[in-house]
N, C-alpha and C positions, 0 to 999 in steps of 0.2 A: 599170757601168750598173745604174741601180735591177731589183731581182727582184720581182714580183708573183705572190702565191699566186692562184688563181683554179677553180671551180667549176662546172663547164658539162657540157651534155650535145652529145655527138653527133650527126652525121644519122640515124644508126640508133638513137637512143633511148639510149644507154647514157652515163650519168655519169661525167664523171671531174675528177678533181681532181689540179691539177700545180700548177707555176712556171713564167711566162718570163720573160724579160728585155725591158724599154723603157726609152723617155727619162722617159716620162712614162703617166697612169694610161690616159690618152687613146689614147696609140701603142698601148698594149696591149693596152688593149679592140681598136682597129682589127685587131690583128694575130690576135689570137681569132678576129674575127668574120671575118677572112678566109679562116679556115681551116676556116667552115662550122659553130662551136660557137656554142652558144645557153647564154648566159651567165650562171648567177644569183648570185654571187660573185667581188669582182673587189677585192683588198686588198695592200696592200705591204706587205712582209718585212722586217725587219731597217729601214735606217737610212730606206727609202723610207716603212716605215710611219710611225716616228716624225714623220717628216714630216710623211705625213697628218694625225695625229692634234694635231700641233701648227696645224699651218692651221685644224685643224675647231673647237678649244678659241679658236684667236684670233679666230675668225669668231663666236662664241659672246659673245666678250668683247668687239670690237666692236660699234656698235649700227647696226641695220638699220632704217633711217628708211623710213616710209611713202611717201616722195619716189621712195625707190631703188625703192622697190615699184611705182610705178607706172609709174616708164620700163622696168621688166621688162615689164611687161603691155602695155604702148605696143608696142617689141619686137616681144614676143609676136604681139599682133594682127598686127602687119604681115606677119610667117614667115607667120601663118595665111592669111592673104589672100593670101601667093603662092604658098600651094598647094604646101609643102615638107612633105615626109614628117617625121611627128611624132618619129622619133627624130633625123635631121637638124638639125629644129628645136631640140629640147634643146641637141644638141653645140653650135650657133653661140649660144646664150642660153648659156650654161655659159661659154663663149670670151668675150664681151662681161662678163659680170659681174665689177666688182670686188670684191668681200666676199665673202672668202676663203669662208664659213661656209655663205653661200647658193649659192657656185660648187660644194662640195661637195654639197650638199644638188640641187641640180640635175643635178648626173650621176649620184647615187643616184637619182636621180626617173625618169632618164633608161634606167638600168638595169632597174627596176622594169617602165617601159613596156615594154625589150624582152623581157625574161621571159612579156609576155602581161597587165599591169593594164592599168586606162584609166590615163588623167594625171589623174583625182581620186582613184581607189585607190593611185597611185605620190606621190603627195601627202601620202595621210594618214599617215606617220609624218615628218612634218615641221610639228608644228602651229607652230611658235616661227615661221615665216616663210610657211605657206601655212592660213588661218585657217579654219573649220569652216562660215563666210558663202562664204568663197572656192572650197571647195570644193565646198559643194553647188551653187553655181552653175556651176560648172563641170560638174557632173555631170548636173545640168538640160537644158549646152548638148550633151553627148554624148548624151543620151539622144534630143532634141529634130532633133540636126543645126543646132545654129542656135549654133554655137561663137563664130563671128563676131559674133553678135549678144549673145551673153552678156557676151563680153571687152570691147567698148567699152558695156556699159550697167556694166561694173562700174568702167573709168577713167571713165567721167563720175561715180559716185558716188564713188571716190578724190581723185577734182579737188574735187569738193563739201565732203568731209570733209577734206582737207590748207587749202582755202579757211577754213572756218570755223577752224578753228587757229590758224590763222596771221593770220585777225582780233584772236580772244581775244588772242593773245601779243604781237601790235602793239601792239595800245590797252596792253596793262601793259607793255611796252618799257620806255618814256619816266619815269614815274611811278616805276619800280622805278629806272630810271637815276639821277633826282632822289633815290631817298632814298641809296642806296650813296654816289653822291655828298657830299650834305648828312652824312651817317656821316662821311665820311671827314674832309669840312674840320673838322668841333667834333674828332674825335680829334688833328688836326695841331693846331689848337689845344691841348688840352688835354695833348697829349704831350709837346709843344716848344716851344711857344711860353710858354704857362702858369708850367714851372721858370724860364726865361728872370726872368718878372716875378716868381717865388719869391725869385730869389738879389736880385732889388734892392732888393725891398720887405723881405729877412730882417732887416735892423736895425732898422728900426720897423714890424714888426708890428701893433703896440697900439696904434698909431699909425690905421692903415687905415680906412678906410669900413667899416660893419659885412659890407656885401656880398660885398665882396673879400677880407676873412677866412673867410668859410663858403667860398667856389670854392676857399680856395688850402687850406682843410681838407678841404676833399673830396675833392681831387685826392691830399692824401698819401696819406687814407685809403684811395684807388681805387687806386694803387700800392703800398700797403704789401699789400691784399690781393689782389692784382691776378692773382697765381699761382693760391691758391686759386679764383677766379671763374671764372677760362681753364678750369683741371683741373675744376671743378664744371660750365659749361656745355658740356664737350664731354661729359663722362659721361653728362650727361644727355640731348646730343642722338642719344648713342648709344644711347641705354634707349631713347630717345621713335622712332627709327629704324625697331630692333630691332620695337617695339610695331605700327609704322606697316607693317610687312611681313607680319603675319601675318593669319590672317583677318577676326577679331575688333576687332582696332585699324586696317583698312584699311577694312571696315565704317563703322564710328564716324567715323575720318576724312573719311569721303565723305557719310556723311549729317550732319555737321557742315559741311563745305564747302558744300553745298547749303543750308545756313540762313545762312550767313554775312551777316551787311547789304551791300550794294552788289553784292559780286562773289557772292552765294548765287543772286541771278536770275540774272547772265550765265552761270555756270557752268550753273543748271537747261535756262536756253532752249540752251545748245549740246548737253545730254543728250537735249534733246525732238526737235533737227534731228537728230541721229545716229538716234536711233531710229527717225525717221518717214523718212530716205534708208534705213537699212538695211533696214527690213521691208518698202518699197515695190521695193527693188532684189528682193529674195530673194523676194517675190511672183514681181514680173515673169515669172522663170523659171519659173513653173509651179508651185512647193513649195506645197502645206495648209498652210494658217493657223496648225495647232500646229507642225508641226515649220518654219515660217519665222517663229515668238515662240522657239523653242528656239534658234534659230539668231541673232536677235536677241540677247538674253536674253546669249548667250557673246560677243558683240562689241561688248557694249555694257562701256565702260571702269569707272563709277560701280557700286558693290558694290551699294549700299541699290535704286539704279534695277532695275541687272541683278534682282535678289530677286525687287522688285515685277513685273517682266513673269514672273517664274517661277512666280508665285503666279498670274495673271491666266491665264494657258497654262493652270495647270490647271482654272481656270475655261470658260476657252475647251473645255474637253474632256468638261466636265459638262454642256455646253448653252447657257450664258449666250453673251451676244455680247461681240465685242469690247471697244465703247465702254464695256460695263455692267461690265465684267472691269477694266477698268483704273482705272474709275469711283471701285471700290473700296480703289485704293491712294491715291488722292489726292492725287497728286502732279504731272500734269497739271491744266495749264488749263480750264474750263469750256467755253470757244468752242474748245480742242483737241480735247476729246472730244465735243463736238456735230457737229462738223467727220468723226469719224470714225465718226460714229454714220449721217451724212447718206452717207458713202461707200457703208457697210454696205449701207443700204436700199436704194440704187441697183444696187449690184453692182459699183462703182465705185471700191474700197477703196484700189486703188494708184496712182490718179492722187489722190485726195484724200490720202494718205498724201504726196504731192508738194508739195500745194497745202498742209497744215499744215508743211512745212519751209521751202516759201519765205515763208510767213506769217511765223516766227518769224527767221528768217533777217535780213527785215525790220526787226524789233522788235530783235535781235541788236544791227545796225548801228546802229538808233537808240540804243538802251541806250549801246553802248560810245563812241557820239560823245560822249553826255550824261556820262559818266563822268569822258573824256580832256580833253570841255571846264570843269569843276569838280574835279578833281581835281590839275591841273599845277598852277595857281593858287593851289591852297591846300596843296601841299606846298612852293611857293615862299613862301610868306607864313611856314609852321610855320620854315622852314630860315632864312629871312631874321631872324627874331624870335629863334631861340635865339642863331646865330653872331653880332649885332647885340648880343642881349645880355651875352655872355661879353665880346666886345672892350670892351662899355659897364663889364662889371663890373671889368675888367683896368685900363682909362686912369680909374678911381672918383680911384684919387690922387695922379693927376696934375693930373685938371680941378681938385682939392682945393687941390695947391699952388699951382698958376695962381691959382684964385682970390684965396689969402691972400697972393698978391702983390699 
């Protein structure tokens, strides 16, 4: 039976630290706490740790989708609403989750509560799965009593933010489908089918249409160096990787992405709905305006964006108002920051904070319809016209000998 080291104090105050034996990390906390110990260490020994630590590193290494995120909090809310004592709560959210990584990270959440934190101080050494937005809302709703009201104002901004996603990566589905596609038939062409017409056409070369001499020289050439190219574009997609990781070239990246022709607006207007659901959510709960741009600011995905709300905060701290703070990075819309300016005056910041998401939201869906509808079209046309022209340049001399028959 696995042995667990563990850390706890007695009912008389005095610490101790020993081993038991369970099946699992579960039974043995149970068997702790039945024995009247208040727990603040609870770890496996020998093959049961290993185990731990391999669960915790595979959880790390799979990925934890914001989906999964939100059917925890769905969950959540529901325990909350039946009124089950908060560590109860935990044990049956910990038993439900599958990701190894986040089941850990919940029964250390879960430990931390009984020791005497809230669940937003048992939280925060877990930023990788419970986010610094998530948190202080949560911390809002304990402070407030209005836990219930916190948990579904933050799945309806969950739903709002996986919604907008899962637009952007719709509309470019299809389009990216089309070109991998179109990639793939010119390489079957050009890989197999191409030598095919190499070895028939090899005794009169000199012979050929000029056209079909250049394809069937290209093609050697593209095989002769073909090693070279493979070993030169993965090095470099590995430098260009390496680059795109660090802070400086993720930066760059991002405020490149944002200028891009076509997809630089749809990518901006989903950075402007993130921002304007986040800081209207992280209002909601009561948080000042700086530290709910600070809180922003970290949840916001885009480097150059996140920067400019970090500059505007400090703005916001020296006296300037919002609209005029943000004014100054530029990167907002005209009618977006009138729009935020008009909330200010009012005192109405976080409902117009609503009303500019679903404004663009809007604009969003018109964009990517206009995109998906000009865009299939004319990647069928590029795809139609090369692979059209490769077979055209391929049968050159045979229409040749037909003719001079």
């Amino acid at each position: 039976m696995p042995q667990f080291r563990y850390r706890a104090a007695r009912p008389d105050g005095t610490v101790v630290e020993d081993s038991v034996d369970g099946d699992s990390e579960l039974a043995a906390r149970s068997q702790l706490e039945g024995r009247g110990l208040l727990i603040f260490s609870l770890r496996g020994s020998g093959v049961a740790a290993s185990l731990a630590r391999a669960q915790w590193n595979f959880g790390h290494l799979g990925r934890f989708s914001l989906r999964e995120f939100l059917v925890f909090n769905q969950e959540f809310l529901a325990l909350v609403k039946a009124g089950l004592p908060v560590l109860k709560t935990f044990d049956l959210l910990a038993d439900r989750v599958v990701h190894p990584g986040f089941q850990a990270a919940l029964r250390s959440v879960r430990t931390n509560i009984h020791a005497g934190a809230s669940i937003s101080e048992a939280m925060a050494g877990f930023p990788s799965y419970f986010s610094e937005l998530y948190r202080a809302s949560l911390r809002s709703g304990e402070q407030t009593g209005n836990l219930v009201q916190v948990l579904q104002r933050h799945i309806a901004y969950l739903k709002l933010v996986i919604g907008v996603r899962e637009k952007v990566v719709k509309a470019m589905a299809y389009p990216a489908f089309l070109v991998v596609v179109g990639i793939a038939v010119v390489a079957f062409l050009l890989v197999y089918v191409m030598p095919t017409f190499a070895e028939i056409y090899g005794q009169n070369r000199a012979q050929l249409p000029g056209p079909t001499r250049m394809l069937l020289a290209a093609i050697e050439s593209a095989q002769l160096w073909f090693p070279w190219v493979l070993g030169g574009t993965v090095g470099l997609a590995a430098v260009v990787y390496q680059w795109a990781k660090s802070p400086g070239g993720r930066e760059r990246l991002d405020r490149f992405s944002l200028h891009m022709p076509i997809l630089g607006d749809v990518l901006l207007k989903s950075q402007i709905i993130r921002l304007s659901r986040t800081l209207a959510t992280v209002l909601a709960g009561g948080i000042p305006l700086t530290s709910a741009l600070q809180i922003t600011s970290g949840a916001t995905t885009n480097r150059m964006v996140s920067k400019a709300i970090s500059r505007a905060t400090d703005r916001v701290k020296e006296g300037l108002g919002l609209a005029a703070s943000l004014k100054e990075e530029a990167f907002l819309p005209k009618m977006t920051l009138e729009m935020i300016e008009v909330g200010e005056a009012t005192g109405s910041l976080e409902t117009m904070l609503e009303d500019v998401a679903e404004f663009h939201e809007g604009e969003l869906d018109l964009r990517l319809n206009q995109l998906t509808t000009w865009i299939e079209p004319v990647l069928l046309l590029v795809m139609g016209v090369l692979v059209g022209g490769i077979v055209i340049i391929m049968y050159l001399p045979v229409f040749q000998i037909a003719g001079a028959v």
